[in-house]
Every structure is written in C-alpha cells, then in structure tokens.
VOPAGU-2260 file (C-alpha; in pm, 1 decimal, decimal comma):
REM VOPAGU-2260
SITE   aa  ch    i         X         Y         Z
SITE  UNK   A    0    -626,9     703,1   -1181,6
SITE  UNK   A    1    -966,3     644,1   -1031,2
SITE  UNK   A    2   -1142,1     318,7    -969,0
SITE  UNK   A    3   -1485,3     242,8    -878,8
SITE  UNK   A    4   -1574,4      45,7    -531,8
SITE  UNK   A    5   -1680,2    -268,9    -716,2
SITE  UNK   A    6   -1343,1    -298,1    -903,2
SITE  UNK   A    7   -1147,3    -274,2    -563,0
SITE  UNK   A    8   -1383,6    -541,9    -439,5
SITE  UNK   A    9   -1323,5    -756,6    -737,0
SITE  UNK   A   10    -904,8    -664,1    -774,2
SITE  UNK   A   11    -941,5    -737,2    -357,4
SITE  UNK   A   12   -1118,2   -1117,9    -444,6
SITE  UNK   A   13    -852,6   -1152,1    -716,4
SITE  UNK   A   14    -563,5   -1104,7    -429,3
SITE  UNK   A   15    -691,6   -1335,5    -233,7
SITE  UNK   A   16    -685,2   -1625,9    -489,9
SITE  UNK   A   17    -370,2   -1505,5    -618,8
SITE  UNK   A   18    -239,2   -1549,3    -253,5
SITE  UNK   A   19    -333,4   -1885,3    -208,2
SITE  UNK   A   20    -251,5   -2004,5    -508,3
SITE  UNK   A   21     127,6   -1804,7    -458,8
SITE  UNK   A   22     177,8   -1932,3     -91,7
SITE  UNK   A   23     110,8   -2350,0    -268,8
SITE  UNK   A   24     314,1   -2325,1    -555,0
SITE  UNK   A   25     384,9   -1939,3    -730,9
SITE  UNK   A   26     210,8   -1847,2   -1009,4
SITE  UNK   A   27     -80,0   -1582,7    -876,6
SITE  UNK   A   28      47,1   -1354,8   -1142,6
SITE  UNK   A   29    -109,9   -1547,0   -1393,8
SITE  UNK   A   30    -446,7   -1392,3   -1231,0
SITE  UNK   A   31    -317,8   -1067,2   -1097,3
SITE  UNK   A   32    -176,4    -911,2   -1397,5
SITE  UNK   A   33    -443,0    -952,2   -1642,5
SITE  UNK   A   34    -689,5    -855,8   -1331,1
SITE  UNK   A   35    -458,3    -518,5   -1325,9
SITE  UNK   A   36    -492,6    -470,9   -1709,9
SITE  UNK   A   37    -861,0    -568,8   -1738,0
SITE  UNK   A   38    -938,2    -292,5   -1475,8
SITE  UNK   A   39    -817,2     -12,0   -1705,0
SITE  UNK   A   40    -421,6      36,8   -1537,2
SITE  UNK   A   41    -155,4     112,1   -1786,4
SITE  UNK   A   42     114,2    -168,8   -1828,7
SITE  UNK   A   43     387,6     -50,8   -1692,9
SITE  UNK   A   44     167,2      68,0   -1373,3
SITE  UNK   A   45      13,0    -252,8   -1372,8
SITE  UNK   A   46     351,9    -444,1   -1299,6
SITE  UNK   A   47     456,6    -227,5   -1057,3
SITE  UNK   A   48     176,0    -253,8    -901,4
SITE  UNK   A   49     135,1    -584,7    -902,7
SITE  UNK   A   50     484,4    -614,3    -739,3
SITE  UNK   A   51     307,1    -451,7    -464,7
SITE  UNK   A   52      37,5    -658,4    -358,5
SITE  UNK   A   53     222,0    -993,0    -436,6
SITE  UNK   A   54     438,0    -819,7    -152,5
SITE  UNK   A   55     205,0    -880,1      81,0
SITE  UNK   A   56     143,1   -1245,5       8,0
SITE  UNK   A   57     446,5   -1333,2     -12,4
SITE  UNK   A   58     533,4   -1192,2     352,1
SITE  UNK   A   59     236,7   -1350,5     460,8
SITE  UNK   A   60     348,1   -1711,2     337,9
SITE  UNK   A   61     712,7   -1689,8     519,6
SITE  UNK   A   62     565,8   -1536,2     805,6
SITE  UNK   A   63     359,4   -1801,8     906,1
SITE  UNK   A   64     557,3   -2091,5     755,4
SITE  UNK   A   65     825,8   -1944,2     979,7
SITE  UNK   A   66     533,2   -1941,4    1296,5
SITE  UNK   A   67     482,5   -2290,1    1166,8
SITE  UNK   A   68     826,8   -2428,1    1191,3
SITE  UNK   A   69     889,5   -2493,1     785,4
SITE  UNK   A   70    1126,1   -2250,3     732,9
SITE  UNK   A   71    1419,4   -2003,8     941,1
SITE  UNK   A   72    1523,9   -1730,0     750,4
SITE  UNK   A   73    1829,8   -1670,7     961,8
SITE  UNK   A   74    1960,3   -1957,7     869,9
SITE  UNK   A   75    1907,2   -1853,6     504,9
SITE  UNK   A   76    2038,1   -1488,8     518,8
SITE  UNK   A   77    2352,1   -1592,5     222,5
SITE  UNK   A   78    2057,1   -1709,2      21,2
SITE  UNK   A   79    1830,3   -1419,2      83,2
SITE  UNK   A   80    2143,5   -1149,7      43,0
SITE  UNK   A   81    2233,5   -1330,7    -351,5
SITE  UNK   A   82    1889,3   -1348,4    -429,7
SITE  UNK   A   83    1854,5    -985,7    -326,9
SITE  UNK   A   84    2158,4    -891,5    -578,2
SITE  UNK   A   85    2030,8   -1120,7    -853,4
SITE  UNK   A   86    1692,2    -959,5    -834,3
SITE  UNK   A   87    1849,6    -582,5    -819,9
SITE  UNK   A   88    2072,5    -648,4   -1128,5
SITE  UNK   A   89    1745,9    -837,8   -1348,6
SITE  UNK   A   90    1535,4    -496,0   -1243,1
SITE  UNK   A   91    1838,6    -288,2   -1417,4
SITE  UNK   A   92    1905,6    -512,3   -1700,5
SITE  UNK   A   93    1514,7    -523,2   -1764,9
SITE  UNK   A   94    1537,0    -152,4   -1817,5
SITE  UNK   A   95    1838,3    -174,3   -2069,9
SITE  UNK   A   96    1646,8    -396,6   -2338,3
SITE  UNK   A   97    1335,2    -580,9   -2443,6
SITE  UNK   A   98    1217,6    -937,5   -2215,2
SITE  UNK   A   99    1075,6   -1069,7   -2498,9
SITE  UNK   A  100    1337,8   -1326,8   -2626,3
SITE  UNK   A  101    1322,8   -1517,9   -2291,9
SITE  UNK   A  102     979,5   -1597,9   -2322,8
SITE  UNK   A  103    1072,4   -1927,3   -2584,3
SITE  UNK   A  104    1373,8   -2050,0   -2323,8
SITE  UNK   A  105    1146,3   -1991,4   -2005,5
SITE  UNK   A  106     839,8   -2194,6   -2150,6
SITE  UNK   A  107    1057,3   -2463,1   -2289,6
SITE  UNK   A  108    1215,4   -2492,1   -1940,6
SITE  UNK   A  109     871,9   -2498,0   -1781,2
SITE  UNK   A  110     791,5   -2836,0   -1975,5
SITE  UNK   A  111    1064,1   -2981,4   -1891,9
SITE  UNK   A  112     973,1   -2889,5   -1500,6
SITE  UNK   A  113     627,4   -2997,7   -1556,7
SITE  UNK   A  114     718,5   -3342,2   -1716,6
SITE  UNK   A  115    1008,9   -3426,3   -1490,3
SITE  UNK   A  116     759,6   -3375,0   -1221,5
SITE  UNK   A  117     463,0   -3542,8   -1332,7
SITE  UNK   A  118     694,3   -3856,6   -1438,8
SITE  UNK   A  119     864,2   -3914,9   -1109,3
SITE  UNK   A  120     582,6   -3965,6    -872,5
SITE  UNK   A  121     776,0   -3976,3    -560,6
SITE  UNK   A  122     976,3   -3655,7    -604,7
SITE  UNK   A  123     974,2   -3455,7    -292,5
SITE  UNK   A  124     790,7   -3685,4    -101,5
SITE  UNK   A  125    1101,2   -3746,8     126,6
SITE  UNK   A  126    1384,8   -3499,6     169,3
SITE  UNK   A  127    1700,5   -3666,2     -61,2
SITE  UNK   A  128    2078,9   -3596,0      40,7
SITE  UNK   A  129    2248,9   -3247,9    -115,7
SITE  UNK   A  130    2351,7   -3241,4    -493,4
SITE  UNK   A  131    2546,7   -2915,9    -362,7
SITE  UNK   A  132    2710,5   -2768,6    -101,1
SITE  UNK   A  133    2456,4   -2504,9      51,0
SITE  UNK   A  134    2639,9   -2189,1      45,4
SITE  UNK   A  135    2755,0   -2259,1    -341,3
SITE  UNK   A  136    2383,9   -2339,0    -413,0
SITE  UNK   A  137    2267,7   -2055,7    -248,3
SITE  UNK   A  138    2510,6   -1800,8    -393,5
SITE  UNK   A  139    2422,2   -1974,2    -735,8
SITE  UNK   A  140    2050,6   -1993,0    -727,9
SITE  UNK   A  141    2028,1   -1668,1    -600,7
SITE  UNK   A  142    2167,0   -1485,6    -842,0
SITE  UNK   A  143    2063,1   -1663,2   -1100,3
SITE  UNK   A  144    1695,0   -1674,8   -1017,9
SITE  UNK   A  145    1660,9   -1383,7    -847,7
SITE  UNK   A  146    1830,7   -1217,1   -1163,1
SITE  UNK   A  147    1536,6   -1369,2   -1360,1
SITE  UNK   A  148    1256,3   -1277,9   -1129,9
SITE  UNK   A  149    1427,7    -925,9   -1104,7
SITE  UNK   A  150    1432,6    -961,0   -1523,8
SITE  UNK   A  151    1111,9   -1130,4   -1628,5
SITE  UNK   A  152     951,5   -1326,8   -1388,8
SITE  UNK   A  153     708,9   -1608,0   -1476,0
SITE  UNK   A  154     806,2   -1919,9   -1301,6
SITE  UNK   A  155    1010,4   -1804,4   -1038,5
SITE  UNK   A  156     853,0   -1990,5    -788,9
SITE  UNK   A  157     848,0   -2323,1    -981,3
SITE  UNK   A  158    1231,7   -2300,9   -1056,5
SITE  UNK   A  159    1335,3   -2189,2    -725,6
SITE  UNK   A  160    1112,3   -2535,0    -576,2
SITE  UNK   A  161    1288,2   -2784,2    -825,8
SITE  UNK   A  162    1619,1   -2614,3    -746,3
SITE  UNK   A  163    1616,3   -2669,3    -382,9
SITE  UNK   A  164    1474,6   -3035,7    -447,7
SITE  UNK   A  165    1717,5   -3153,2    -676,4
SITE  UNK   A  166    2022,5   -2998,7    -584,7
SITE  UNK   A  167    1968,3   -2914,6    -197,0
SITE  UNK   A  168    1696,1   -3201,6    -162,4
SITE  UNK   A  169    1464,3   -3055,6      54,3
SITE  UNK   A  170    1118,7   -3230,9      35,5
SITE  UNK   A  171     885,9   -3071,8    -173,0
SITE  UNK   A  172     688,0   -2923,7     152,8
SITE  UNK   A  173     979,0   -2707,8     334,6
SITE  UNK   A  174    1076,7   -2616,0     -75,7
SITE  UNK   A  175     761,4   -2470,4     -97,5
SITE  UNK   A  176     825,8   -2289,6     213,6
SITE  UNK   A  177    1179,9   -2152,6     110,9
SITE  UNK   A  178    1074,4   -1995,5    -222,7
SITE  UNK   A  179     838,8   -1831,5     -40,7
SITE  UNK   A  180    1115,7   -1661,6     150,5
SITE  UNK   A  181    1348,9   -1589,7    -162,1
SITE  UNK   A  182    1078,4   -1501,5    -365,8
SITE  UNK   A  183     935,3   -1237,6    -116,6
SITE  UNK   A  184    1359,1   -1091,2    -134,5
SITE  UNK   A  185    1291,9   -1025,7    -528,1
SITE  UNK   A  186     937,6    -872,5    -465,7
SITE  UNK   A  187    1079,5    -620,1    -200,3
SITE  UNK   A  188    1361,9    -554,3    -463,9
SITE  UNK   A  189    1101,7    -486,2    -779,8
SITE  UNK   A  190     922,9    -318,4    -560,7
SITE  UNK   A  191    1150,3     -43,7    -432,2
SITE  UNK   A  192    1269,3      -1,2    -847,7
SITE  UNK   A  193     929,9      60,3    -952,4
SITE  UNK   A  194     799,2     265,8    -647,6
SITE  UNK   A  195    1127,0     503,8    -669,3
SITE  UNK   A  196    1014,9     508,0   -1073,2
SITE  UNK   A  197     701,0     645,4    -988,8
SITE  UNK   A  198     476,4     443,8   -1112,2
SITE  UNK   A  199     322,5     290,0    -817,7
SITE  UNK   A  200     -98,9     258,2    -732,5
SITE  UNK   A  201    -124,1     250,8    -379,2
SITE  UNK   A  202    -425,9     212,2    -322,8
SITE  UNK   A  203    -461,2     -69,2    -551,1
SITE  UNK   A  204    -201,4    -255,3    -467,1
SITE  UNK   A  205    -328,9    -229,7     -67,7
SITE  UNK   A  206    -693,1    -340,7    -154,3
SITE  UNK   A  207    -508,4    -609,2    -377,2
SITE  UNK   A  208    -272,7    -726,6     -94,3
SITE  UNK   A  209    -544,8    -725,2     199,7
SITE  UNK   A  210    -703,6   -1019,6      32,3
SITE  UNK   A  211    -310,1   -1157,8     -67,9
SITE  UNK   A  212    -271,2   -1156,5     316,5
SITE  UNK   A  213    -603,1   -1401,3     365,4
SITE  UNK   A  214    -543,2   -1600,4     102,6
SITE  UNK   A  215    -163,2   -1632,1     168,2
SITE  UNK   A  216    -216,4   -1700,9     517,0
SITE  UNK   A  217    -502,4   -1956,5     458,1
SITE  UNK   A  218    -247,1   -2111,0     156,7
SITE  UNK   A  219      48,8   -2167,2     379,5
SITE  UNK   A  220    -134,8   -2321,4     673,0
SITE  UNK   A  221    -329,2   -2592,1     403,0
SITE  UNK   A  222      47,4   -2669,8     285,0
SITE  UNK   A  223     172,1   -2755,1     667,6
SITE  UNK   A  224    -136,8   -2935,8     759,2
SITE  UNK   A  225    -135,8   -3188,1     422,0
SITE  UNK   A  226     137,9   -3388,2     262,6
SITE  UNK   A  227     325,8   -3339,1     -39,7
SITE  UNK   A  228      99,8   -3519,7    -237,5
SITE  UNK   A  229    -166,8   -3214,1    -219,1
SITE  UNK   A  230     186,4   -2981,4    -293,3
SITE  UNK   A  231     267,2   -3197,2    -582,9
SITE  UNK   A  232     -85,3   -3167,9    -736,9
SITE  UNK   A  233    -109,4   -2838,8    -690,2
SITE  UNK   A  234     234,0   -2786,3    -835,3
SITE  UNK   A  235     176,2   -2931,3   -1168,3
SITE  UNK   A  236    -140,7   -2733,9   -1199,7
SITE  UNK   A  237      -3,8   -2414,1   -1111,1
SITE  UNK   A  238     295,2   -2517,1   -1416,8
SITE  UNK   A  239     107,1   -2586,5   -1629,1
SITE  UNK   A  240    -132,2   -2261,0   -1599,9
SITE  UNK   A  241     189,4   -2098,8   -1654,1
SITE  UNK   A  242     276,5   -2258,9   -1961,4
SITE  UNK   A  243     -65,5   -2224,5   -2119,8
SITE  UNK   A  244     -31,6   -1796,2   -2026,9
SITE  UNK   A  245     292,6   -1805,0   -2194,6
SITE  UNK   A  246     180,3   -1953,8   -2488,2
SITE  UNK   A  247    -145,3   -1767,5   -2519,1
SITE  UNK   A  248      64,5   -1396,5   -2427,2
C-alpha cells in the first residue's frame, strides 16, 4: 500500500517517541500500533510491521548501553539463546489459536507490577543478592517471557525488568539495560515469522525505525547519565499506560 509523505513524517515522529520511551522502560507499542492502524495498514500488516521498526530501537538501546558499559551480551548468550526459543515457540503457538484470553491474566499481573513497585520506594535503587542461580533464571525467564512476547506481547519489557530485580537483583538501571538485550532476541524472532509470512511494509517500518534509532539512542544515554530514581518514575508511567491500553482495547 501507498502512503503519503506527511504520514511517513508523522509514523517517523511516532518512532522516535516510541524509541525513547522503549529504550527507559518498554512499552512504545502502546504508540506504535495504533499509529500503524490510524494510518490506514491492515492489522495483521500492522504488527508485523511494527515488529520491524521496534527492531531498530531495540538494537539501538543494547548497542549503546553495551558502548556505555551497562550491559555484555556475551556474558548473556544462555539468556539470549532461551529467550530466542521462547519467543520462536509463542510466534507458532500465536498462529494455532486466538491471544485473547491472556489479556485478563496479563493486566491483572501488570497491577500487581505497578503496585509492588510504587509501594517499595527503594526497589532497584541498589543491586540486592540473587533469588536464583543465573543460568536456571535465565533458562526460565527466557522461555517463559520470550514465549509471551513471541505469543502476545504487552509488557514484556516490564516483566523481564522485575524478573531480573527480584530474582537476579540487578539494580533497576543495568535491568533496564538487559531487557533491552532479551527483548531485541524476541523482536528479531517475530520479525523473521512475519517477514517470511509476507506481510511485511518496508518502507514503513524503515521510516518508523530511523526515528526508533534517535530516540532509542537519546533514551539509553538519559538512563546511564541519571539514577534510578528517573528509571523508577518512568517505569511506573510507562505500566501504567499499559494497563490503561489494555483496558481500553
């Protein structure tokens, strides 16, 4: 399908926020999507799509969190390679039946986030001692979240940053930096499912992810230069924007 320049300017301006906002604390697909839909694309095009340009954020974010020193993805390659299954078999299963019936669990879940958050002030302010061994965490969180991101998707970002606080007990910083990392695995996953389906705009999911790339890059810098306190704000808000889309879907 065609577009006219002004909505590639605007889909372009709605990357970028959705990059800054995704490199903080997830959630740009709360913008992007209903950008993608408001613009005239067909559903299913519009997801795939908008697996696309979140690509480029997201590769943005661990890229310079890993110039930055947050975050070595060598030394998370067992997390990365579950995370890459999980995501692979939620694509598949997606395709076998309706996502609908998660949509209760995953927004009762996201309170619970939110409030457990919001009522203990001091979470992630300091890095805490492991809940978990790493390897079993990472073999367990990846599948399981990356299954879900692979299946349905809002939130991702929000349970993979509580996960690695309360049972790894990274501070809420180098969390942040890590789902970045894992959640850029489950985008590259989507991705190759959807583009190998077909349904794939190019060149709006390019215009979308040049401005992912500035706002991802300008996102991810903000988070190394201020403390968690900023991450922590922005957090919550970013939760609770999910919540309300869930509710109002």
């Amino acid at each position: 399908m065609e577009l006219d320049l002004l909505t590639y300017i605007l889909l372009f301006l709605v990357g970028g926020m959705a990059g800054f906002m995704d490199s903080i604390a997830g959630g740009g697909g709360i913008i992007t999507l209903p950008a993608l839909l408001a613009a005239g694309i067909p559903p299913h095009q519009a997801l795939a799509t908008n697996k696309l340009q979140s690509t480029f954020g997201s590769f943005t974010a661990v890229s310079n969190y890993t110039r930055l020193g947050m975050v070595r993805p060598f030394d998370l390659i067992e997390g990365v390679l579950f995370t890459l299954i999980g995501a692979a078999l939620g694509a598949w299963a997606v395709q076998q039946f309706p996502a609908d019936f998660l949509e209760h669990l995953i927004m009762i879940m996201l309170i619970v986030i939110f409030l457990y958050t919001a009522f203990s002030p001091k979470l992630g302010f300091e890095a805490g001692r492991h809940k978990m061994p790493p390897r079993l965490f990472y073999a367990f969180a990846g599948l399981t979240i990356g299954f879900y991101d692979g299946f349905f998707g809002p939130g991702t970002g929000s349970f993979w940053t509580m996960a690695l606080i309360l049972l790894l007990g990274l501070d809420l910083k180098h969390a942040t930096a890590q789902t970045k990392l894992f959640n850029f695995t489950s985008n590259v996953v989507s991705l190759v499912v959807f583009a190998y389906a077909g349904l794939m705009l190019w060149s709006v999911g390019i215009a979308m992810g040049a401005g992912q790339i500035a706002g991802a890059y300008a996102g991810s810098t903000l988070v190394h230069r201020r403390g968690a306190g900023f991450v922590r704000v922005f957090f919550l808000t970013v939760v609770a924007a999910t919540i309300v889309k869930l509710v109002i879907a």
